[in-house]
C-alpha positions as a printed Julia matrix, in Angstrom:
162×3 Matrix{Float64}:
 36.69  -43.5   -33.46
 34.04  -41.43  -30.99
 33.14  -38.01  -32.36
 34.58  -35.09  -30.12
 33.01  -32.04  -29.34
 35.28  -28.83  -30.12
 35.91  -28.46  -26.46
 37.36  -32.37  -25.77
 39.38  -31.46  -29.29
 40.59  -28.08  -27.92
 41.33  -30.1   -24.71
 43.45  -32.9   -26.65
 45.24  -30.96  -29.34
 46.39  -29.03  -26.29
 47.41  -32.15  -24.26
 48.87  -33.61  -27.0
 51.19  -30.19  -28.25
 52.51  -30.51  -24.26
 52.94  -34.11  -24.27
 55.2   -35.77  -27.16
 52.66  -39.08  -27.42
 54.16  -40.33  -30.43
 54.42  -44.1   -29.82
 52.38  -46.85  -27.74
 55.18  -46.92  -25.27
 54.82  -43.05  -24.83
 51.07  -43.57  -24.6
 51.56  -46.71  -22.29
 54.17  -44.31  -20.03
 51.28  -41.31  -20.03
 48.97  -44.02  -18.51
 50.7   -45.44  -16.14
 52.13  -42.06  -14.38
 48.66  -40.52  -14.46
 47.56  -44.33  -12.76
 50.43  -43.64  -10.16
 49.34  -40.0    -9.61
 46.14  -40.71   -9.28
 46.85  -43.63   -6.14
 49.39  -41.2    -4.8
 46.47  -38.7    -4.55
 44.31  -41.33   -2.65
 46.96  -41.38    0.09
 46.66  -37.83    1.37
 43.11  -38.25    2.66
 43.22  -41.93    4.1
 42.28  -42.42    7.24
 44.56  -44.55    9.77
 42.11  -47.5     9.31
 42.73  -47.61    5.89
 46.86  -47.34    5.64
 46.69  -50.55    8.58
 44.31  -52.58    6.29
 46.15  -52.28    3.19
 49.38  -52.55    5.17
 47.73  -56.08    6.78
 46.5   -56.76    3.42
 50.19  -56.17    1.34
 51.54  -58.6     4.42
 49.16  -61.26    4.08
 50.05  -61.17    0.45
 53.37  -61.54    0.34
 52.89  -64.37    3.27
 50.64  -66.03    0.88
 53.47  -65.29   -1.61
 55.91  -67.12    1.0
 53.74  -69.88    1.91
 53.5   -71.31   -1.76
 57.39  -70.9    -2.52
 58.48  -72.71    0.82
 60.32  -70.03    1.86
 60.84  -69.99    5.94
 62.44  -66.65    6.03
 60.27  -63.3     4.07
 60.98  -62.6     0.58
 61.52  -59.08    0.13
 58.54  -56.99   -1.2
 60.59  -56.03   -4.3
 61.18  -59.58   -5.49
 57.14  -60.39   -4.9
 55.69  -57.35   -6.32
 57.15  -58.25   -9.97
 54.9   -58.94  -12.71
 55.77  -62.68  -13.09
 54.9   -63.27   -9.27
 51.84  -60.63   -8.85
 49.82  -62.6   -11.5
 50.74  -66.13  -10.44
 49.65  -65.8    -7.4
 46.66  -62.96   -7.03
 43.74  -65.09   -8.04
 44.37  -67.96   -5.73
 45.18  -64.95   -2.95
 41.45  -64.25   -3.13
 40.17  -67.65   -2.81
 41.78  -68.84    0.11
 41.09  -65.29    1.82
 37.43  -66.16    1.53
 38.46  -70.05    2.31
 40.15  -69.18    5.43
 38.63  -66.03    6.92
 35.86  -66.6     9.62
 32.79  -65.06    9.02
 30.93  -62.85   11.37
 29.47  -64.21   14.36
 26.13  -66.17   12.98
 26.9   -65.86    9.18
 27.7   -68.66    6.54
 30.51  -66.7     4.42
 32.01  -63.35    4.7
 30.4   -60.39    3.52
 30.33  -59.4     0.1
 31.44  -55.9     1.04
 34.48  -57.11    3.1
 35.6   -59.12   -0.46
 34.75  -55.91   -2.47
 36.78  -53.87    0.4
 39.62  -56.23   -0.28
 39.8   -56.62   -3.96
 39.82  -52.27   -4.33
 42.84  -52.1    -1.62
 44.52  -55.14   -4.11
 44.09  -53.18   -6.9
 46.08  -50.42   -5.23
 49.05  -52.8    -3.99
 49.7   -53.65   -7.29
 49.16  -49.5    -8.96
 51.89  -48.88   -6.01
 54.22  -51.66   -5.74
 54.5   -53.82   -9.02
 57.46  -53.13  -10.67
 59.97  -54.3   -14.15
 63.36  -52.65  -14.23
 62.5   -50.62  -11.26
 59.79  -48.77  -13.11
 56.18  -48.82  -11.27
 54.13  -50.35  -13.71
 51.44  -51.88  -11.79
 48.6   -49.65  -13.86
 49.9   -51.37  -17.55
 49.78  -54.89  -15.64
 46.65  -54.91  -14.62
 45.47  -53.51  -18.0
 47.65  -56.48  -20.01
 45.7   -59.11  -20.52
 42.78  -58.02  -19.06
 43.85  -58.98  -15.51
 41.12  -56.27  -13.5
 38.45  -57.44  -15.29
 39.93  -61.14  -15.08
 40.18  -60.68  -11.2
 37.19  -58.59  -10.76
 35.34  -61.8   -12.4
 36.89  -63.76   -9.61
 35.93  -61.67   -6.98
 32.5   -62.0    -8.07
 32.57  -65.77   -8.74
 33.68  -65.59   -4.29
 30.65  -63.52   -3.6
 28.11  -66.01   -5.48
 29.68  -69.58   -4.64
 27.86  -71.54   -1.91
């Protein structure tokens, strides 16, 4: 365990008197509201640019999402932002983005910064929109199983391949 100073004590024994974080579900439940707070606090200052690109981005998800079940007809967002569904399908979602997105007039491959652009605006999809039992638990997903470091690893596998 780190050593504290007496401040980041004072600060936690006073965190923890107004917080009953008893249990790893209690911690698990702290984490993921401050995860949702935080991405709610990210909305206030967006610009317009950035509510239509993660709004194209969440559609060409759940198209993607579509596409691989054979479905004709949209599946609503609430049955594709689950758990089960999120991580089946997010790592092949990058890969045929890059696969199928033409590059800039005179380049190869897309830019690295465009792939970065789109893996932080995934990242928030899933903070806002996975859910279990109607609970928004998309900050404890992506921290099971180490699935941001698992898809940041993928992202940068994108930006290297020929």
């Amino acid at each position: 365990m780190p050593s504290f100073t007496g401040r980041q004590l004072r600060f936690l024994d006073k965190y923890l008197a107004d917080h009953d974080l008893t249990t790893q579900e209690d911690l698990d439940n702290a984490f993921n509201e401050s995860v949702i707070k935080e991405s709610e606090n990210i909305k206030s200052s967006e610009a317009e640019k950035t509510r239509s690109d993660l709004k194209r981005l969440q559609e060409l998800f759940e198209m993607f999402v579509d596409m691989f079940k054979g479905k004709k007809e949209p599946t609503p967002s609430h049955e594709i932002w689950t758990p089960k569904v999120v991580h089946t399908h997010m790592f092949g979602f990058f890969t045929t983005m890059v696969d199928n997105t033409a590059p800039r007039k005179g380049q190869l491959r897309i830019k690295a910064a465009t792939l970065l652009k789109w893996y932080s605006m995934f990242i928030r999809l899933v903070v806002e929109n996975v859910t279990e039992d109607g609970k928004r638990i998309g900050g404890l997903f992506l921290k099971d199983e180490d699935r941001l470091t698992k898809l940041k690893d993928k992202i940068l596998e994108q930006i290297v391949a020929p």
